[in-house]
C-alpha positions as CSV (number, residue, x, y, z in Angstrom):
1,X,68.9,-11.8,-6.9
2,X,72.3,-10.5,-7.3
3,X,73.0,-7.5,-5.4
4,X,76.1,-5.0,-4.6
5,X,77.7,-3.7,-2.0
6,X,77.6,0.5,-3.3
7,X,81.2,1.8,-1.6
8,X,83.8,3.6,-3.8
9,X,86.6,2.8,-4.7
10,X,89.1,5.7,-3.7
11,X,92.3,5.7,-4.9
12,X,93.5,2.4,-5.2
13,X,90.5,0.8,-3.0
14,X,88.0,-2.1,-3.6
15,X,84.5,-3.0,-3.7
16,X,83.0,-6.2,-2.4
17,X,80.7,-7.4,-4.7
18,X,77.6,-10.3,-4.2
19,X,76.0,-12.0,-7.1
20,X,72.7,-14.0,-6.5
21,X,74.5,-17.4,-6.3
22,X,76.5,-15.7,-3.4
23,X,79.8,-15.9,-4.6
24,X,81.7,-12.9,-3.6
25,X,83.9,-10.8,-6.1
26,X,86.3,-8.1,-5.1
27,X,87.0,-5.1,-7.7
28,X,90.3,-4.0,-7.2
29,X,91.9,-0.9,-9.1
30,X,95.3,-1.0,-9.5
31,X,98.2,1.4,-10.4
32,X,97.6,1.4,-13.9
33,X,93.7,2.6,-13.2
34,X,92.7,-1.0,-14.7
35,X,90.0,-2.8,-12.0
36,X,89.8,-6.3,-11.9
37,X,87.1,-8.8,-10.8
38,X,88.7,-11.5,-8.9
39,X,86.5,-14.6,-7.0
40,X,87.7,-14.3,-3.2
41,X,86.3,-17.9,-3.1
42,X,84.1,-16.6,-0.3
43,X,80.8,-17.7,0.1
44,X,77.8,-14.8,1.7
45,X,74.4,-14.2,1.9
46,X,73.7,-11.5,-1.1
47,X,72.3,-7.8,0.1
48,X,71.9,-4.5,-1.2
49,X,73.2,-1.1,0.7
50,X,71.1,1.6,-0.6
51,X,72.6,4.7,1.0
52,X,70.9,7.3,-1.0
53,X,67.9,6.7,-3.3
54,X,68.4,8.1,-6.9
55,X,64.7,8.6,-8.2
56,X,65.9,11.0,-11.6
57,X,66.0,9.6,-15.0
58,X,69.1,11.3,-17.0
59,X,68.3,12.5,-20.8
60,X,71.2,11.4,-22.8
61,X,69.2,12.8,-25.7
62,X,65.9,14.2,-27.0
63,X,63.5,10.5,-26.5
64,X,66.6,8.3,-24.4
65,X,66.7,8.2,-20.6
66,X,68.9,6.3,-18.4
67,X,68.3,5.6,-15.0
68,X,69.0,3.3,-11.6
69,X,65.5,1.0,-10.7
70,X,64.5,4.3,-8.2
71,X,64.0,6.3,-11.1
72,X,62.0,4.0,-12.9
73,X,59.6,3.7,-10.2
74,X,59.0,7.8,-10.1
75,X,55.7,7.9,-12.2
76,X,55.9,11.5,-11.9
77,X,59.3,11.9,-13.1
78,X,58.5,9.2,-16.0
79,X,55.4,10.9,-16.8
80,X,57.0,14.1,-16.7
81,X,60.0,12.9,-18.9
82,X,57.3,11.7,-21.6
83,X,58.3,7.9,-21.4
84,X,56.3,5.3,-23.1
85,X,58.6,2.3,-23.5
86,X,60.9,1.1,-20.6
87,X,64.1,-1.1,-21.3
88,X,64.5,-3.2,-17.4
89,X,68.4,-4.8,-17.8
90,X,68.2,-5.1,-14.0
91,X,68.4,-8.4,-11.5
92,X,65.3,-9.1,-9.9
93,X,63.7,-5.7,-10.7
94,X,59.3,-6.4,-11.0
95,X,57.9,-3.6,-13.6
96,X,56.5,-0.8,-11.2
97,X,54.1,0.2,-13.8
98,X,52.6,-2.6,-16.3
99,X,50.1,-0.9,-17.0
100,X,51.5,2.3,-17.8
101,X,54.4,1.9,-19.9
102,X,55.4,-0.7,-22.4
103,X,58.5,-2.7,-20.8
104,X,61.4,-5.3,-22.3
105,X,62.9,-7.3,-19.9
106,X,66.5,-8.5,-20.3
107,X,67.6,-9.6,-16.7
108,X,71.4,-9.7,-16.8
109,X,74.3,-10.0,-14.2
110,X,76.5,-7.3,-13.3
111,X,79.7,-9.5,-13.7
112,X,82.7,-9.1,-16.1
113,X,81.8,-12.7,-17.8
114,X,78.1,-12.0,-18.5
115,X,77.9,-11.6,-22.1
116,X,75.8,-8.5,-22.8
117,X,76.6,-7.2,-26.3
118,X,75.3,-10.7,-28.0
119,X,71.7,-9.6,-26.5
120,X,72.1,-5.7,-27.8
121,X,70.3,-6.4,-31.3
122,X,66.6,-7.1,-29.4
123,X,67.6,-4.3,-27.4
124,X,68.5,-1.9,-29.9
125,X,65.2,-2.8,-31.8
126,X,63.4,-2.1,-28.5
127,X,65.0,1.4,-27.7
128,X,64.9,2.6,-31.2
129,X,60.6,1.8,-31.2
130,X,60.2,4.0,-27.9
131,X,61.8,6.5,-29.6
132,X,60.2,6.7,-32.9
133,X,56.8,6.5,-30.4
134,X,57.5,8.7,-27.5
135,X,60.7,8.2,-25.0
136,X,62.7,5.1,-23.8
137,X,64.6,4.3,-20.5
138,X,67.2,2.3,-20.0
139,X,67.7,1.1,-16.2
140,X,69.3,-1.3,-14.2
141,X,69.6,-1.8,-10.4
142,X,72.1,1.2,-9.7
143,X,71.9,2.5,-13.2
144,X,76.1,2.6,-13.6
145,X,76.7,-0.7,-15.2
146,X,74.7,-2.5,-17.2
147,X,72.1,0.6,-18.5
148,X,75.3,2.5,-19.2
149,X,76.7,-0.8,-21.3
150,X,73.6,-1.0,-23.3
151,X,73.4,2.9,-24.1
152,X,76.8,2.9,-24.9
153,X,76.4,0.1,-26.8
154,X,73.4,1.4,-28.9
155,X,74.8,5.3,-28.7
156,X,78.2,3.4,-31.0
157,X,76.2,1.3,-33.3
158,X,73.4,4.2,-34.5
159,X,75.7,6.6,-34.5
160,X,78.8,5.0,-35.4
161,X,80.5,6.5,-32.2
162,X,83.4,5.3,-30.8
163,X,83.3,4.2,-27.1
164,X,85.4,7.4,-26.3
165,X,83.2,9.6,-27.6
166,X,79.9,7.5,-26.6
167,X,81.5,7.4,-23.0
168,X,81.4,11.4,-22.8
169,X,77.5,11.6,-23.8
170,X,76.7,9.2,-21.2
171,X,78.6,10.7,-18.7
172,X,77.9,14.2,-19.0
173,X,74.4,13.0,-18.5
174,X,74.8,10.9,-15.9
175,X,78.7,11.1,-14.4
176,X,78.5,7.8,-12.2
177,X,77.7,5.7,-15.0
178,X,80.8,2.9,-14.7
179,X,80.5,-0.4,-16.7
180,X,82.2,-2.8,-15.4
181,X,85.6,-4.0,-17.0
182,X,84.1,-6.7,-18.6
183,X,81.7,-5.2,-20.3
184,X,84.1,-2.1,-21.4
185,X,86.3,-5.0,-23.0
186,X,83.2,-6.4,-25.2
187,X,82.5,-2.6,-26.2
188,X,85.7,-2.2,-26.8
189,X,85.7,-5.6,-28.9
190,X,82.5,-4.1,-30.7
191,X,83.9,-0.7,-31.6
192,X,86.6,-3.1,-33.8
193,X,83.7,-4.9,-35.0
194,X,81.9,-1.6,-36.2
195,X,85.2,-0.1,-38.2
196,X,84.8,2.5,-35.9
């Protein structure tokens, strides 16, 4: 299961990252506010430091959540929220509630190489049917990366948004989301695609 160390990166800091084959990555942000993946060619045992839970799902808009995995184990927030269809783009994340809601699973990595836009169209189709029928979230482990690269994703191609503009949405519901620069390059290569 791949799994993150959750510091910030401060200034010009870093952030040691573990993926579930144990390599180790290092995010570096530089002067130019860029951050970089780079293999440290260190080898560890994976592990998670949850510091503080984050059991809210975040309406980006009337029927579309986003949230970390803590949130989409609240069934009291969920219900509240009106969700019927849950979207799980986490690593190693079981469905809380089978029963309950009606999930898509799309287990992804949360590295700069994993190629996440080729797998938006099933997505898209998924998100788009738990809105039409109730609510959807979108949720990952931490909810910053992946989730957020999906809804961006989906928020640009329905609405013919560009990522600036998708990028404000998100964050004014949900200000930590951060995908990583991998993924902000194949948006980036998507907005070009859309005209946009």
């Amino acid at each position: 299961m791949q799994q993150w160390s959750q510091q910030r990166l401060g200034g010009y800091g870093q952030e040691k990252a573990f993926t579930e084959i144990v390599y180790q990555f290092v995010e570096q942000k530089g002067d130019d506010g860029s951050v970089v993946a780079v293999d440290t060619g260190e080898r560890c045992v994976g592990f998670c430091e949850d510091y503080k839970p984050d059991d809210k799902v975040y309406k980006i808009q009337e029927g579309f959540f986003i949230s970390s995995q803590d949130g989409a184990q609240n069934l009291e927030e969920l219900k509240r929220q009106k969700i019927t269809h849950i979207l799980n783009v986490g690593s190693g994340i079981k469905n809380a509630f089978p029963q309950e809601f009606t999930y898509m699973d799309v287990e992804l990595l949360d590295l700069p190489d994993t190629q996440i836009c080729i797998r938006f169209p099933k997505m898209f189709e998924f998100i788009k049917l738990g809105i039409e029928n109730g609510a959807v979230l979108v949720h990952c482990n931490a909810g910053v990366s992946r989730s957020a690269t999906v809804v961006l994703g989906f928020l640009m191609s329905t609405y013919s948004l560009s990522l600036e503009d998708a990028l404000i949405i998100v964050k004014k519901a949900r200000p930590c989301v951060k995908p990583n620069e991998g993924f902000l390059q194949q948006l980036r290569d998507n907005e070009k695609r859309l005209g946009i």
